[in-house]
Each structure stands twice: as C-alpha cells, then as structure tokens.
Backbone as JSON, one array per atom type, in Angstrom:
{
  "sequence": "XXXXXXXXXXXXXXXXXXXXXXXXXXXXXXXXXXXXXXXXXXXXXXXXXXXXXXXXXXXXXXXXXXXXXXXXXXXXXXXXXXXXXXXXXXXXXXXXXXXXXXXXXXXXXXXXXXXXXXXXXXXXXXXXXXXXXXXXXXXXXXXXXXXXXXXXXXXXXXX",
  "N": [[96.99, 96.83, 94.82], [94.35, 96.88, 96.95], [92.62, 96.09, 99.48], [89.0, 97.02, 100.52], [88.04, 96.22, 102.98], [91.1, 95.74, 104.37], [90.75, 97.72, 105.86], [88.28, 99.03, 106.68], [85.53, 97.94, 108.62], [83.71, 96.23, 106.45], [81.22, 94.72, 106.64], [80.01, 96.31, 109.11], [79.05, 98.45, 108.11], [76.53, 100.6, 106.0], [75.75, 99.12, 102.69], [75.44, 100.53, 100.55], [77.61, 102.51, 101.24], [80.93, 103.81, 99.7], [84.02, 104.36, 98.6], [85.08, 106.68, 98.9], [83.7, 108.05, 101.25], [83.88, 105.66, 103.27], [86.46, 106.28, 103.01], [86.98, 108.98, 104.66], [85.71, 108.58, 106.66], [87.62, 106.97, 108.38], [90.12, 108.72, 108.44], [91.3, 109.97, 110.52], [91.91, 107.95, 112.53], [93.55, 106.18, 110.44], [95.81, 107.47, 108.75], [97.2, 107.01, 106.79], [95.11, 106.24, 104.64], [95.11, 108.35, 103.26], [96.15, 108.63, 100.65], [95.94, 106.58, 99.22], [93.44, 105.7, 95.97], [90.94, 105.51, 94.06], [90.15, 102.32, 92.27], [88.17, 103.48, 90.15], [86.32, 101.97, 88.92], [88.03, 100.41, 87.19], [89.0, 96.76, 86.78], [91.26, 94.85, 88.97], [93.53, 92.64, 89.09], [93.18, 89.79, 90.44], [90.57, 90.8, 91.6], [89.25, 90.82, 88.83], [89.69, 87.88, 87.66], [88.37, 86.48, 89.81], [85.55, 87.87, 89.29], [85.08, 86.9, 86.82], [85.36, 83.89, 87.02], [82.84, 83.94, 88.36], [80.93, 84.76, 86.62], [81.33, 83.18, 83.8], [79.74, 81.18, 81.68], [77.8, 82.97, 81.05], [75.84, 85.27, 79.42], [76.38, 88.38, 79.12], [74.38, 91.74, 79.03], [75.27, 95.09, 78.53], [75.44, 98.22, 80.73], [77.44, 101.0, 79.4], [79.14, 104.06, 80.44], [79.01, 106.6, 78.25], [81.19, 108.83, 78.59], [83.64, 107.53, 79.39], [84.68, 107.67, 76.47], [84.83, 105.43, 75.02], [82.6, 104.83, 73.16], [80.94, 103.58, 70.44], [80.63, 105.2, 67.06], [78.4, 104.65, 65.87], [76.17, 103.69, 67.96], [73.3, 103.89, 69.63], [72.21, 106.04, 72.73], [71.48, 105.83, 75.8], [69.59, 107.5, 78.26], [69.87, 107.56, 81.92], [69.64, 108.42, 85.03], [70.13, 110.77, 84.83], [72.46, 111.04, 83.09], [74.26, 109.93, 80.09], [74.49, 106.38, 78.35], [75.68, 103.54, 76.59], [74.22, 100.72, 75.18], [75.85, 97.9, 75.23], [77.34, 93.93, 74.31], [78.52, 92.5, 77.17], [81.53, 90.53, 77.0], [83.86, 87.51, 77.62], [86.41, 88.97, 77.22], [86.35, 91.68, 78.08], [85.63, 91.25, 81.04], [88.56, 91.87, 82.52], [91.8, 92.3, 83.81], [92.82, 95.7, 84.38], [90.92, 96.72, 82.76], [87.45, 98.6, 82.73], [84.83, 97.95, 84.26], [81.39, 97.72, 83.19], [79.22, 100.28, 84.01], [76.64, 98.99, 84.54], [74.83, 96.13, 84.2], [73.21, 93.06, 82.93], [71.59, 89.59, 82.56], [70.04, 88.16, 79.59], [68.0, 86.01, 81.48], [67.79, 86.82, 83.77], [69.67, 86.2, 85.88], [71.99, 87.61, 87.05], [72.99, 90.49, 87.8], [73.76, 93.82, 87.9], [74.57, 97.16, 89.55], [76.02, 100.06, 89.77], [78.01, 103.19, 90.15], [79.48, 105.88, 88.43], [82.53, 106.01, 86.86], [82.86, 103.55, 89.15], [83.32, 101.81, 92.33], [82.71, 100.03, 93.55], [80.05, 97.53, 93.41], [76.94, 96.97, 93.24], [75.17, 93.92, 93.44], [72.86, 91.67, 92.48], [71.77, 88.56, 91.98], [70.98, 85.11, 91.14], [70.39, 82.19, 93.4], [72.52, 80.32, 93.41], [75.19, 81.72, 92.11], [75.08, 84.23, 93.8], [76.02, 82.65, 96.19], [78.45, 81.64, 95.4], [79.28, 83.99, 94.51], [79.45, 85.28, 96.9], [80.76, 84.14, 98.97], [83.89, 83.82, 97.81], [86.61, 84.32, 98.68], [88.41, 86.08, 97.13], [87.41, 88.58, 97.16], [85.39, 91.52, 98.16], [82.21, 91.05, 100.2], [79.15, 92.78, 100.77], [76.51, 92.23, 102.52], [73.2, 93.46, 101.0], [71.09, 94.87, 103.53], [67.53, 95.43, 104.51], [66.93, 96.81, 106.84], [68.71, 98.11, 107.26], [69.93, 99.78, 104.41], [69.31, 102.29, 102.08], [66.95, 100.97, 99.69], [65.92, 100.74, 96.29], [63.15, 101.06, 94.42], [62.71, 98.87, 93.16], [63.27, 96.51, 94.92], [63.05, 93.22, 95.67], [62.25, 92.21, 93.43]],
  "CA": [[95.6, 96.74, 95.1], [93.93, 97.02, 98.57], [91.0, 95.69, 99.87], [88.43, 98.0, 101.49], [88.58, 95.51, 104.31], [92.32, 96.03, 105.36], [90.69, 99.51, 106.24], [86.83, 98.87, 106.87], [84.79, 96.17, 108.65], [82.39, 96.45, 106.18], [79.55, 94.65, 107.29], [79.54, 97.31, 109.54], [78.16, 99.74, 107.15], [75.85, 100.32, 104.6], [76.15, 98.46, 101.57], [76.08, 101.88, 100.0], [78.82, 102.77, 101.62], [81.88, 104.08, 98.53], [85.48, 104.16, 99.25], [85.67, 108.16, 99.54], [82.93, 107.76, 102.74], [84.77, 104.93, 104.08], [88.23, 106.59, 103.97], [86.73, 110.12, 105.48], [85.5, 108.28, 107.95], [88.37, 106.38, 109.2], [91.42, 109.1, 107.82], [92.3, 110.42, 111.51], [93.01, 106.71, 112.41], [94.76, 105.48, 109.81], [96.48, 108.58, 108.33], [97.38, 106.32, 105.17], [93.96, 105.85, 103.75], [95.02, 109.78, 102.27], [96.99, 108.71, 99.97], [94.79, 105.84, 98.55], [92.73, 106.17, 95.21], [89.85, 104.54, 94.3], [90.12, 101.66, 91.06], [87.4, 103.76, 89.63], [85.94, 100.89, 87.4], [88.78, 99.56, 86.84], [89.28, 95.46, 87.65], [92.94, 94.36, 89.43], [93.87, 90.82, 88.71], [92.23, 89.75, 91.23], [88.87, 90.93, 91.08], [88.9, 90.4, 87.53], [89.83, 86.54, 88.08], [86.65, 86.56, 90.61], [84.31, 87.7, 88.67], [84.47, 85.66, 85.09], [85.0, 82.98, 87.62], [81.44, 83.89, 88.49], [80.21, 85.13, 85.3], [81.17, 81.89, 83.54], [79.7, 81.33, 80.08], [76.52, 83.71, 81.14], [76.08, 86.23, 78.07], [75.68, 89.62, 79.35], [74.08, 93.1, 78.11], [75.68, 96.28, 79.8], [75.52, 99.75, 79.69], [78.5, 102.13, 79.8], [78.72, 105.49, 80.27], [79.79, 107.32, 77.23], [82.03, 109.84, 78.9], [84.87, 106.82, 78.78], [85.23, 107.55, 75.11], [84.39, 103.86, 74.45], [81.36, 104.79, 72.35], [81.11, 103.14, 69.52], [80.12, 106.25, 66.63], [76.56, 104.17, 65.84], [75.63, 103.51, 69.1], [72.37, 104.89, 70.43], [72.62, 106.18, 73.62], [70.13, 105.95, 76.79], [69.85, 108.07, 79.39], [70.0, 106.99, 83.01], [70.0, 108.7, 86.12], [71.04, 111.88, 84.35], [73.81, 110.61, 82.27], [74.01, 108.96, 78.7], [75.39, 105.29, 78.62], [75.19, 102.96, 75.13], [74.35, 99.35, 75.33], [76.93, 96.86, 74.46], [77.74, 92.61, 75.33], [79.69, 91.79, 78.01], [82.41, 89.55, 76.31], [85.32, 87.35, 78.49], [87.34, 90.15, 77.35], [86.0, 92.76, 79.01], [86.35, 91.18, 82.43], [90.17, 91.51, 82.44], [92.5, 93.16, 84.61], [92.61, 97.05, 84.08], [89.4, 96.85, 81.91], [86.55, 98.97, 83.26], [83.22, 97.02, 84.05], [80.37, 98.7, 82.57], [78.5, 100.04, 85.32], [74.79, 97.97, 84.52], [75.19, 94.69, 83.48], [72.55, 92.09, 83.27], [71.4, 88.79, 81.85], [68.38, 88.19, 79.82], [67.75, 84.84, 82.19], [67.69, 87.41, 85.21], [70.89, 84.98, 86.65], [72.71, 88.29, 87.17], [72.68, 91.83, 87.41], [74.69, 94.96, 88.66], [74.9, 98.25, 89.23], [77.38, 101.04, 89.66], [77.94, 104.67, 90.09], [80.48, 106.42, 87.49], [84.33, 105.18, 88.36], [82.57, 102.61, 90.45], [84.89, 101.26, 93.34], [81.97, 98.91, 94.07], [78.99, 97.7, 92.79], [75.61, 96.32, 93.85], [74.95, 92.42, 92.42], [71.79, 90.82, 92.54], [71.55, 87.24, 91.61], [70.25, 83.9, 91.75], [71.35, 82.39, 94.86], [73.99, 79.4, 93.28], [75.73, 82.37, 91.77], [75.18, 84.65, 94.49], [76.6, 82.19, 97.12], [79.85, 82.05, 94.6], [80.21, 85.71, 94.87], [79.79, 85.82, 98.83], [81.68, 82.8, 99.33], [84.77, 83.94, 97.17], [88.04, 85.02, 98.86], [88.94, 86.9, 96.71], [86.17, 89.77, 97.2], [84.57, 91.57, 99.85], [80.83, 91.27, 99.79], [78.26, 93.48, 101.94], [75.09, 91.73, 102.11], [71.93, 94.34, 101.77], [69.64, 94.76, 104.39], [66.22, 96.18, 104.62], [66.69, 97.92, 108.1], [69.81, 99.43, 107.29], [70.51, 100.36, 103.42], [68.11, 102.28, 101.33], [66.97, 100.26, 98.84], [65.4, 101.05, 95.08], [61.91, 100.9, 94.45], [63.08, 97.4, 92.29], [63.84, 95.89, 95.46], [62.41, 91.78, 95.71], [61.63, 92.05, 92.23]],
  "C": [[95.41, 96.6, 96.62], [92.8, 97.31, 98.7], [90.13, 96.37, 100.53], [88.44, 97.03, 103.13], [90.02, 95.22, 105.04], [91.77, 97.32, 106.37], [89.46, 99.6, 107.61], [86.32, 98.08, 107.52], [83.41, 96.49, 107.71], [80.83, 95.87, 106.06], [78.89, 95.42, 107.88], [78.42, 98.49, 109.27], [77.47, 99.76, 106.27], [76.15, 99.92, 103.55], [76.43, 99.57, 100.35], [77.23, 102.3, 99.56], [80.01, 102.8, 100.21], [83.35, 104.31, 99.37], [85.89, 105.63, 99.96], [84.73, 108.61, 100.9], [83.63, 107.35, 103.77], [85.96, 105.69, 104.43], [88.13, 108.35, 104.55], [86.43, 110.22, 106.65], [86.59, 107.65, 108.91], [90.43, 107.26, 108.84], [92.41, 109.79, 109.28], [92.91, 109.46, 112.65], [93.8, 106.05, 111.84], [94.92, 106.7, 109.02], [96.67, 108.32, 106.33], [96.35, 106.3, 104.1], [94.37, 107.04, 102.87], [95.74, 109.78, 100.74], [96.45, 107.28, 98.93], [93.93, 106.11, 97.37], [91.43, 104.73, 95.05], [90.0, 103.77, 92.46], [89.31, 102.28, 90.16], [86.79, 103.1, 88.09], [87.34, 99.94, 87.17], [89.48, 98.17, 87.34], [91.03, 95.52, 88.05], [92.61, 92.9, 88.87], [93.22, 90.11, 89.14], [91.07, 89.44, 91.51], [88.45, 90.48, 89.43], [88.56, 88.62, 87.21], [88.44, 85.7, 88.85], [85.53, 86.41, 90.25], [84.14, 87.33, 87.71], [84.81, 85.02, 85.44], [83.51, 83.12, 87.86], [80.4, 83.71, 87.75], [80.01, 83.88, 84.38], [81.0, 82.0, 82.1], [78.53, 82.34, 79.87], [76.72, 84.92, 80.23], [75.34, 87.73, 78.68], [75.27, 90.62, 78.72], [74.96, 93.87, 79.31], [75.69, 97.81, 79.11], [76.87, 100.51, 80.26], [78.31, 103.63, 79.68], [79.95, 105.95, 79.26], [80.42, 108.51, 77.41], [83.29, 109.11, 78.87], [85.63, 106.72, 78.01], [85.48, 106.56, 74.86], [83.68, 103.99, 73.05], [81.51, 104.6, 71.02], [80.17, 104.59, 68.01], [78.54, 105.85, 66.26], [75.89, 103.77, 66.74], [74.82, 104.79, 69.39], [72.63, 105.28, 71.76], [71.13, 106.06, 74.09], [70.54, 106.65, 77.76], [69.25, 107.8, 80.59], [70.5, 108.0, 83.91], [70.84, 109.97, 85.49], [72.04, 111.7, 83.83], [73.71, 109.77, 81.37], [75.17, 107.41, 78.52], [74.37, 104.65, 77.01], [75.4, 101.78, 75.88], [75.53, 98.48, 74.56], [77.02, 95.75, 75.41], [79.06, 92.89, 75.74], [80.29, 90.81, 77.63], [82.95, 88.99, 77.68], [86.37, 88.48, 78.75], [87.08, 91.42, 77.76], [86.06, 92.91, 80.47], [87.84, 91.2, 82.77], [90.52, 92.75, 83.3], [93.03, 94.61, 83.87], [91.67, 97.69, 82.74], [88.43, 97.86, 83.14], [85.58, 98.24, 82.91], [82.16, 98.25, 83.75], [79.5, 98.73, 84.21], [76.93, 99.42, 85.38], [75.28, 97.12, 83.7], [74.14, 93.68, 84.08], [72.24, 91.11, 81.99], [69.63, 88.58, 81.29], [67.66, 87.17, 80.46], [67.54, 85.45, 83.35], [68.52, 86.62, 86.45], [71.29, 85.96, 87.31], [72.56, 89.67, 86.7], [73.78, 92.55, 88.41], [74.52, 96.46, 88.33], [75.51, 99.05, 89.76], [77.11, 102.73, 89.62], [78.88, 104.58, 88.83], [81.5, 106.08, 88.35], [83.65, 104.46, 89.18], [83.88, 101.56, 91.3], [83.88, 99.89, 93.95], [80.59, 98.45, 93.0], [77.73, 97.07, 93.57], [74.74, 95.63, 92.85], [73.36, 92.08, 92.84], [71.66, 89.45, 91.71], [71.28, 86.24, 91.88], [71.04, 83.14, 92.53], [72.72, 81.53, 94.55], [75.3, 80.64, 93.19], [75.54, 83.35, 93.02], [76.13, 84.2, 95.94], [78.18, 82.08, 96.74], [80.14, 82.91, 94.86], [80.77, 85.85, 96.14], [80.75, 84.89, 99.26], [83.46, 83.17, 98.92], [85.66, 85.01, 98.15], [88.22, 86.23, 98.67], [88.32, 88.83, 96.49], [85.83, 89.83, 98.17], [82.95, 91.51, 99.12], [80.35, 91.42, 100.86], [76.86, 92.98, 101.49], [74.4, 93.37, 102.44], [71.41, 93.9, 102.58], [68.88, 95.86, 104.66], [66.62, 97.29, 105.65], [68.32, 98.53, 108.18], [70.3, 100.19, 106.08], [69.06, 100.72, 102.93], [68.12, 101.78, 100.07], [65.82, 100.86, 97.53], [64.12, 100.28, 95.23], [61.53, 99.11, 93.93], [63.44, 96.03, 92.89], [62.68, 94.48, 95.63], [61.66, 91.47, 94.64], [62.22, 90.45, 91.59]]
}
C-alpha cells in the first residue's frame, strides 16, 4: 500500500484531485509513480482499520454499483449519475481489508456520508464535526479538506 502523500502534497490540490491526475502530473519526477495502480475501492489494512474506527456502531445505507457482480438477484436498482447501483447496509463486515466500500454511503442521522466515483481511490466524506475531526485527525489517512475557492462543489453543498 502507498499513500498518495509519499507522492503528492495534497493539500496542494483539489480535493477532486484522483490518483491517475496526481500521478500524470508528477510521472516525469518520480518515474515510479508508472508502475503504481490505484486500490480501486478496495480497503488495505490500514484504511480499513481507520475507517470502522470512525464508523463505529453508526448503521449505514449504501449504494453499490452493480457492475461488481455483488447484486443481490432481488435487488432493485437506482440509477445515478448514469450508472445503476442497488441499495444495501453497511455491516462491520464490509469495512475489511480487500472489501470494496460502496461508493455512497450514508446515515439516516445525517452523522455521515460519502461519495465515490467507480473503483474509487478516494472518496468525498461529509460529517458531523466529532466524527469529522476523527477522520482528519487520524494517521492513518490522508484527508483534503474542501474549499469553496478552489474545488467545485455540488449543488448539495452546506446542506
């Protein structure tokens, strides 16, 4: 595993910012990044450890995208952003090392939320600030705060 920050300063950059950006941008200084892949969804030890440290006993919903071949055969599907994803809870066991996190995940308490591209190598959290200061605070993770005057932000933003 390897942190986008051995590579990145990523405060630097937009919170946007995805790993195949980052390492296009920095591949004719460090030569190595070429050879790099991206976790695409999938937790390391690590990160996994991190975040159901965070998560806790908080009971999540999430959606996955049903191209994983997860999909359960009675599951409805919704479509999102051009692509069909089925709802299902976020268990303990789903945060685990070489599990994929569903890329939308939220609580119905509005504690916690996320979202994700397909193969996400990152995601973008929103939560209430105890739990938010856990995330940013934590070692074991990089975290890019948003900001207004530099990332574009969803219409959903200070909701």
């Amino acid at each position: 595993m390897v942190r986008w920050s051995q590579y990145v300063d990523v405060e630097a950059h937009a919170a946007s910012l995805d790993w195949f950006e980052a390492a296009d941008r920095i591949i004719g200084d460090q030569p190595s990044v070429r050879h790099l892949v991206s976790c695409m969804g999938e937790l390391d030890r690590v990160t996994a450890a991190a975040l159901s440290d965070a998560i806790g006993d908080i009971e999540l919903r999430g959606l996955r995208w049903v191209g994983y071949g997860e999909t359960p055969s009675d599951a409805p599907s919704t479509r999102l952003f051009g692509e069909d994803y089925f709802a299902a809870d976020l268990g303990p066991d789903d945060v685990q090392p070489h599990r994929r996190v569903p890329e939308f995940a939220w609580d119905a308490a509005g504690r916690l939320a996320w979202g994700g591209r397909l193969y996400p190598d990152s995601l973008i959290v929103a939560a209430e600030l105890p739990l938010f200061r856990r995330l940013t605070n934590d070692p074991r993770i990089d975290t890019v705060s948003v900001r207004p005057d530099r990332d574009i932000l969803p219409r959903s933003a200070g909701d």
